[in-house]
C-alpha positions in Angstrom: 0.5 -18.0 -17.9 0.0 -16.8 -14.2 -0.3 -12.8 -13.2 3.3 -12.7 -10.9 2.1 -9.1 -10.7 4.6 -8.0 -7.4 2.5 -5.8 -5.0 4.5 -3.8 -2.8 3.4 -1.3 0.6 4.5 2.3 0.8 4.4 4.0 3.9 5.6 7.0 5.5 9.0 6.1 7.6 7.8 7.6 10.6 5.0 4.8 10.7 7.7 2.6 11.3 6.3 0.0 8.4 9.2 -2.9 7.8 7.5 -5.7 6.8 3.5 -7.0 6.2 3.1 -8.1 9.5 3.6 -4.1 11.3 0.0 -3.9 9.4 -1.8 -5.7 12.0 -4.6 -3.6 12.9 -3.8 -0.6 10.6 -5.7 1.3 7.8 -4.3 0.1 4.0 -5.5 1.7 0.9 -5.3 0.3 -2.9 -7.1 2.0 -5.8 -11.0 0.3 -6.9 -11.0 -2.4 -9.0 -6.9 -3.8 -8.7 -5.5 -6.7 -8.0 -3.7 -5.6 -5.3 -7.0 -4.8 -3.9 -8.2 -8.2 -3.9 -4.7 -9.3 -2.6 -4.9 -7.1 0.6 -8.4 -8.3 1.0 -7.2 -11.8 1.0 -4.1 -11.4 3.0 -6.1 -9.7 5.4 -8.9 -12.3 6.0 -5.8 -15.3 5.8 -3.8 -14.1 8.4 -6.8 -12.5 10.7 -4.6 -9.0 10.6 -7.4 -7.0 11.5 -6.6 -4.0 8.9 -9.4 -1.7 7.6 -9.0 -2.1 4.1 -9.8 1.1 1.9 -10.2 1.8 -1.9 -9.5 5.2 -3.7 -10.5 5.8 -7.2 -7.4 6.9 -8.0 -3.6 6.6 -7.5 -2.9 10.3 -6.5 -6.0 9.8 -4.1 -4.7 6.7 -2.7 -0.9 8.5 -2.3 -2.9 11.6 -0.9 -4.7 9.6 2.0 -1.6 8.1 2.6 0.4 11.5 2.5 -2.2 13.3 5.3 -2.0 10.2 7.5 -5.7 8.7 6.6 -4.1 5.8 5.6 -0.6 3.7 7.2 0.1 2.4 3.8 -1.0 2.5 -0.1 -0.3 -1.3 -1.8 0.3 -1.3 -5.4 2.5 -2.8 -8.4 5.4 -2.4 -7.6 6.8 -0.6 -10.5 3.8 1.7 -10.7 4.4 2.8 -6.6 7.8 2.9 -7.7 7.5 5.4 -10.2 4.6 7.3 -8.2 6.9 7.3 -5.4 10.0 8.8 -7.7 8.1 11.7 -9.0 6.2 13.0 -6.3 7.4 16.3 -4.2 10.0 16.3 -1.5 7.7 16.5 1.2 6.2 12.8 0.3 9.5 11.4 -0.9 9.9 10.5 3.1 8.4 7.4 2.1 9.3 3.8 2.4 8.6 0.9 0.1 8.6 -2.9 0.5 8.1 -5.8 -0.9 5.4 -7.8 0.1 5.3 -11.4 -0.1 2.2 -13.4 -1.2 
């Protein structure tokens, strides 16, 4: 059995975020101890994208960070950012999400 776990980006639209390589050089945030964590971590160091990668202790945190601009983009299972995404207030719905390849 293998963790197929999809880990997907959300970003504001105005940051113009379409697929993993518009992270070049940008600030990414995941929650402490996830696998999609370690996975920016990796893709990060792989493909020498020069992004500051952050941790939050928390998902609201991370969304928050994300929401006041701290932060380009927030990567997380994607059903959970799904569902954050889906039940947050309007002023945060102005988000986009996307799949990102491993």
């Amino acid at each position: 059995m293998t963790n197929s776990a999809v880990s997907i980006i959300l970003s504001k639209k105005s940051s113009n975020i379409k697929k993993i390589n518009d992270l070049r050089g940008k600030v990414v945030i995941s929650t402490a101890g996830t696998v999609n964590l370690k996975q920016s971590t990796a893709i990060n160091t792989e493909r020498s994208f020069g992004m500051t990668v952050l941790s939050t202790r928390d998902h609201a945190e991370a969304f928050l960070v994300v929401e006041t601009d701290r932060a380009t983009a927030f990567a997380m299972d994607g059903i959970l950012l799904t569902a954050l995404a889906a039940t947050e207030k309007p002023q945060r719905a102005s988000s986009s999400v996307e799949n990102t390849p491993r």
